[in-house]
ZAPAKE-398139 format. One record per residue (C-alpha): x, y, z; residue in three letters. Coordinates in steps of 0.25 Angstrom, whole numbers, plus 5000, padded with zeros to 4 digits. Example, Ala and Ser with C-alpha at 12.3 -4.5 7.8 and 13.67 -1.06 7.14 Angstrom:
<rs>
504949825031ALA
505549965029SER
</rs>
This chain:
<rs>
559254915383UNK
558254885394UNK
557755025399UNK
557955025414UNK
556955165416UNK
555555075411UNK
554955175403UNK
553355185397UNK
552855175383UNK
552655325384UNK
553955355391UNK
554655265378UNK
553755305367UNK
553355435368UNK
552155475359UNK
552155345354UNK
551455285366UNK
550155305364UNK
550055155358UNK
550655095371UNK
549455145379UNK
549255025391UNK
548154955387UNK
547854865400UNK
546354825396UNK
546254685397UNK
546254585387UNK
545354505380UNK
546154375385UNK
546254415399UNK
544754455399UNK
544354305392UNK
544954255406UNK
543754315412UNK
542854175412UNK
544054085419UNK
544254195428UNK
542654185433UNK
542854055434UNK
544054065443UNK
543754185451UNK
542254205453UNK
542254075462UNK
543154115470UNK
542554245470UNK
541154175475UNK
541654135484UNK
542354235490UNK
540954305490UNK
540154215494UNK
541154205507UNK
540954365509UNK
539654385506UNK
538854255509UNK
538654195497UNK
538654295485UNK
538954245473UNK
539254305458UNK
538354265448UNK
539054235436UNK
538954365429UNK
539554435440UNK
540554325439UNK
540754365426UNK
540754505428UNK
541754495439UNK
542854415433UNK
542854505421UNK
543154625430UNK
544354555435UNK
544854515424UNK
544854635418UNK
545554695429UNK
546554595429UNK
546854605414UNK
547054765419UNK
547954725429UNK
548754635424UNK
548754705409UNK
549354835415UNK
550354755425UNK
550954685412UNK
550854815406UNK
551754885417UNK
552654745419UNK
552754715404UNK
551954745391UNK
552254895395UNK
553654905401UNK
554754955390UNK
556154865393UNK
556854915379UNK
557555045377UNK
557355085364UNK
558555165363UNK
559255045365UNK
558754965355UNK
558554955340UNK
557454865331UNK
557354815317UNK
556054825310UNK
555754745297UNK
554754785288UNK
554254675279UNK
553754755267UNK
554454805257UNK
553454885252UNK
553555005262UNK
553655015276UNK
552354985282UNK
551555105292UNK
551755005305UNK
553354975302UNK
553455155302UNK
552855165313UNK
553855055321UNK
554955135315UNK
554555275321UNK
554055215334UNK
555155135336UNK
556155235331UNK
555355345341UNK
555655245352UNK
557055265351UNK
557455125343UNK
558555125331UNK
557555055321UNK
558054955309UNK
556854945297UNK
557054835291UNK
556454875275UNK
556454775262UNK
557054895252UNK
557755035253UNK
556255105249UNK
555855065263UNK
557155135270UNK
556655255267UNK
555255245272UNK
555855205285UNK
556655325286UNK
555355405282UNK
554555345293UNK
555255395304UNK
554655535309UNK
555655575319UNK
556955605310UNK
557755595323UNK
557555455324UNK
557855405309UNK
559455375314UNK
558755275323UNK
558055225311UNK
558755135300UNK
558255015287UNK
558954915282UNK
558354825269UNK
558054695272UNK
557154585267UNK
556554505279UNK
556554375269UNK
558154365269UNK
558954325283UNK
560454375275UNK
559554515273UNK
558854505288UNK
560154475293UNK
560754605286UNK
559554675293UNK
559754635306UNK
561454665304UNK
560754825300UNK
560154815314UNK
561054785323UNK
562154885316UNK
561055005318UNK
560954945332UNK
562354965333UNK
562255095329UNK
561455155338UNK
561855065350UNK
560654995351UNK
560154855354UNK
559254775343UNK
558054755351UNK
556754715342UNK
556454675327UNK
554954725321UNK
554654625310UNK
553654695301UNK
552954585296UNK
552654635281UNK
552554605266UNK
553254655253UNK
552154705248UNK
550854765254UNK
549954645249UNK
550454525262UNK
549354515269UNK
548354535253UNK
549254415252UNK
548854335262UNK
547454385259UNK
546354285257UNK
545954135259UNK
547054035263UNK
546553945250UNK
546754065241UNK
548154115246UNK
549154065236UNK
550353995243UNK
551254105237UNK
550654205242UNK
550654135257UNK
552154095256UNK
552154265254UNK
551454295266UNK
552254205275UNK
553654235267UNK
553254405272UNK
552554375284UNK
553354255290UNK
554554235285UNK
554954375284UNK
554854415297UNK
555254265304UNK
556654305297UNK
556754445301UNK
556454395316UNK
557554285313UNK
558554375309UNK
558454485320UNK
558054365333UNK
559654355336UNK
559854485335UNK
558554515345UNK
559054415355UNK
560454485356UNK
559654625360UNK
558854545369UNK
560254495376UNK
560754645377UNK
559254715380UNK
558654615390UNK
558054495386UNK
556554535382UNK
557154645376UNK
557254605360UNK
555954605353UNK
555254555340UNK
554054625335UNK
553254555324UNK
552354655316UNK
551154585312UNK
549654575310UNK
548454535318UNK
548254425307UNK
549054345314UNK
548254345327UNK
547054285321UNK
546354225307UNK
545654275300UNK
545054265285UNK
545654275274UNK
547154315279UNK
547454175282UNK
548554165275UNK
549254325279UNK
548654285295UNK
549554165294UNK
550854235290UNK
550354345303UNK
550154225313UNK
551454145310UNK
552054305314UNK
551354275326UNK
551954135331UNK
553254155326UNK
553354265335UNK
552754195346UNK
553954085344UNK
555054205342UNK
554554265356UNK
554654115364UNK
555954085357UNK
556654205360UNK
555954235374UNK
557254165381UNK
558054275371UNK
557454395375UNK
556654415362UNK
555254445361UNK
554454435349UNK
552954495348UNK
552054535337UNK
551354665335UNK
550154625327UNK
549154725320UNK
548054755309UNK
548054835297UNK
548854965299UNK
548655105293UNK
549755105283UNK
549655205272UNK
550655165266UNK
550155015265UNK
548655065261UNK
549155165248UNK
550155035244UNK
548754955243UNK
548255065237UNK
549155065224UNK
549354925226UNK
547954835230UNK
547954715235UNK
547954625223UNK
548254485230UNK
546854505236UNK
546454535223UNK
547154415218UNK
546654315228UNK
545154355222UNK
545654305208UNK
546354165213UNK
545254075213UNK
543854145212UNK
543154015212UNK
543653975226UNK
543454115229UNK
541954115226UNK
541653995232UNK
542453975244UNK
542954105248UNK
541854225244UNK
541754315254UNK
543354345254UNK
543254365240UNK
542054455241UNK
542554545253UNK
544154535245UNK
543654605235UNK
542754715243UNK
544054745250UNK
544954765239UNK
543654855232UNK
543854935245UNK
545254935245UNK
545454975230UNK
544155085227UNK
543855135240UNK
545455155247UNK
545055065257UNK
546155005266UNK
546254915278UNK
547454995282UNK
546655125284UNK
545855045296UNK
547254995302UNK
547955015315UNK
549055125314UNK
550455095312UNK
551055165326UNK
550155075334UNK
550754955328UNK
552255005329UNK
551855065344UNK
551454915346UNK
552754865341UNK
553554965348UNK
552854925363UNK
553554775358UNK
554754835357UNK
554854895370UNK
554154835381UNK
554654715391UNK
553354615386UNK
552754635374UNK
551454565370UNK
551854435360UNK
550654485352UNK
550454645350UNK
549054665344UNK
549054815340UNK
547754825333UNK
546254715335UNK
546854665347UNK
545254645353UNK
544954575341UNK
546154485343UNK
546154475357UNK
544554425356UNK
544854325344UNK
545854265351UNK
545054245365UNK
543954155356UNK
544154015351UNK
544554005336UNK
543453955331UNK
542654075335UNK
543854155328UNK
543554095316UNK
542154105315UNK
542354265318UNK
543254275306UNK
542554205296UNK
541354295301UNK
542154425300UNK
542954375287UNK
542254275280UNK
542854215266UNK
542054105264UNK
</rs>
């Protein structure tokens, strides 16, 4: 229910509050507002000065200068105001409400979806895992540290690619709610594949990708998760009637990819981006609901677990896609060949992983739990390059292009 005592991130979470840390600093949009604001404000500035002080003017550096400083302070201001109003202000109880979370691998849970279930289970919510065979049932019961709140922690086997078997899922999740008296209040959608290779899948020139394999990343990428969200949408807008409208939330787990493009994920940045508008749809359409809908979109992760599966198992669609057609290959795209095959050396002899270089798993669940409990999440919660993204998107596409053929080239 809504908590009538507003409490703080720390207050609520404890020792797990370190990742909620106010970050008020302006953003690279509001600062890019910096040029209309001189040239809406120093005029009027100059003229205030030249009525006070007989004719002092600014040059255009001072301009500059000045209308920077202000809107730096007006990105703080207004930042830590919306802070304190909304981004920041918890309106859900926890111990009123219960969550579903659907992993979309059947080939283990991955570090990121055991961090949602300790931090979300530490919060105080009864947690449903939604897990693709009975293997996986017992690596959620080993994931959670705190024995005392495993009774608030239960699986059911589902496969995110039948509605009858969602359906069966989402009957689980309101009988555990039952249980405990709670109110089913939020679905995380892991956005996942049934084997470790999706995103080596949807590795490589668009030309090369073979059309099976681009109706497979779409099938795991798309389709899974639009059905989980169809499935469980009714039952969100029923909590939202009892919580408070606002109050029922959907968090898709997904991946910077779908933010911007870059070479050669064309086809696996197209699966990530079609995440994105959906989602965008499923928050305008249920807004009159109470629903809201927001991504949590991240980089690489540390995952153990992920890296020794690699390890025993290398990626050997990348090496594949080497083999398809060596003389388009050669000819047309060179450098992906040549910087493909460096990477897999490095990955094979050396035990070099991207994972090892990832954000850590508690700052993307951290990330997902602040959705889950706030009055006004952001649509679009970037946990790690957030600079990067924030600056690509503040220059036209054509200078985009031009920095990822630069940094990524194929040809």
């Amino acid at each position: 229910m809504v908590t009538k005592q507003r409490k703080s991130l720390s207050e609520l979470l404890g020792n797990h509050s370190s990742l909620f840390q106010k970050q008020y600093a302006p953003t690279l949009h509001q600062l890019a507002l910096t040029p209309l604001v001189q040239l809406t404000l120093i005029p009027v500035i100059n003229f205030l000065m030249a009525w006070m002080y007989e004719g002092t003017q600014l040059n255009i550096l001072e301009g500059y200068s000045l209308s920077l400083l202000l809107m730096i302070l007006f990105g703080y201001v207004y930042n830590v105001l919306y802070a304190k109003l909304y981004s920041e202000k918890i309106v859900v109880d926890p111990k009123a409400c219960s969550v579903f979370i659907a992993n979309g691998s059947s080939s283990g849970l991955s570090a990121v979806v055991k961090a949602c279930i300790r931090a979300f289970s530490e919060a105080g919510f009864v947690v449903a895992v939604g897990v693709s065979n009975e293997e996986l049932v017992k690596q959620v019961d080993e994931c959670i540290e705190n024995r005392e709140n495993a009774e608030f922690v239960s699986s059911v086997v589902v496969d995110c690619d039948d509605v009858s078997s969602l359906k069966l899922a989402r009957n689980f999740v309101h009988r555990i709610s039952y249980q405990h008296g709670r109110t089913f209040m939020g679905a995380l959608v892991k956005i996942g594949s049934e084997t470790v290779g999706v995103m080596n899948e949807g590795l490589g020139p668009v030309e090369l990708v073979p059309l099976d394999i681009v109706q497979n990343v779409f099938r795991v990428n798309v389709m899974g998760p639009l059905a989980t969200v169809d499935t469980f949408l009714p039952s969100l807008r029923e909590g939202a009637r009892i919580l408070g409208k606002g109050n029922a939330r959907i968090v898709m787990l997904t991946s910077v990819s779908g933010l911007l493009s870059g070479n050669p994920l064309g086809i696996y940045n197209a699966s990530k981006a079609s995440i994105q508008r959906i989602t965008d749809s499923i928050r305008n359409e249920n807004h009159a609901h109470g629903v809201q809908a927001v991504t949590v979109n991240h980089a690489l992760v540390r995952d153990n677990y992920r890296k020794s599966t690699l390890k025993d198992d290398p990626p050997t669609y990348a090496e594949s896609i080497l083999e398809t057609d060596k003389a388009l290959l050669k000819s047309v795209y060179p450098q992906f060949g040549e910087r493909t095959r460096k990477v897999l050396a490095e990955w094979k002899d050396n035990g070099k992983h991207p994972y090892d270089d990832g954000v850590a798993p508690e700052e993307v669940a951290r990330a997902v739990l602040k959705c889950m409990l706030v009055q006004s999440p952001e649509p679009v919660n970037i946990v790690s390059q957030k600079i990067l993204i924030e600056l690509m998107n503040c220059f036209p596409r054509r200078w985009q292009d031009s920095f990822f053929r630069k940094m990524m080239p194929v040809n």
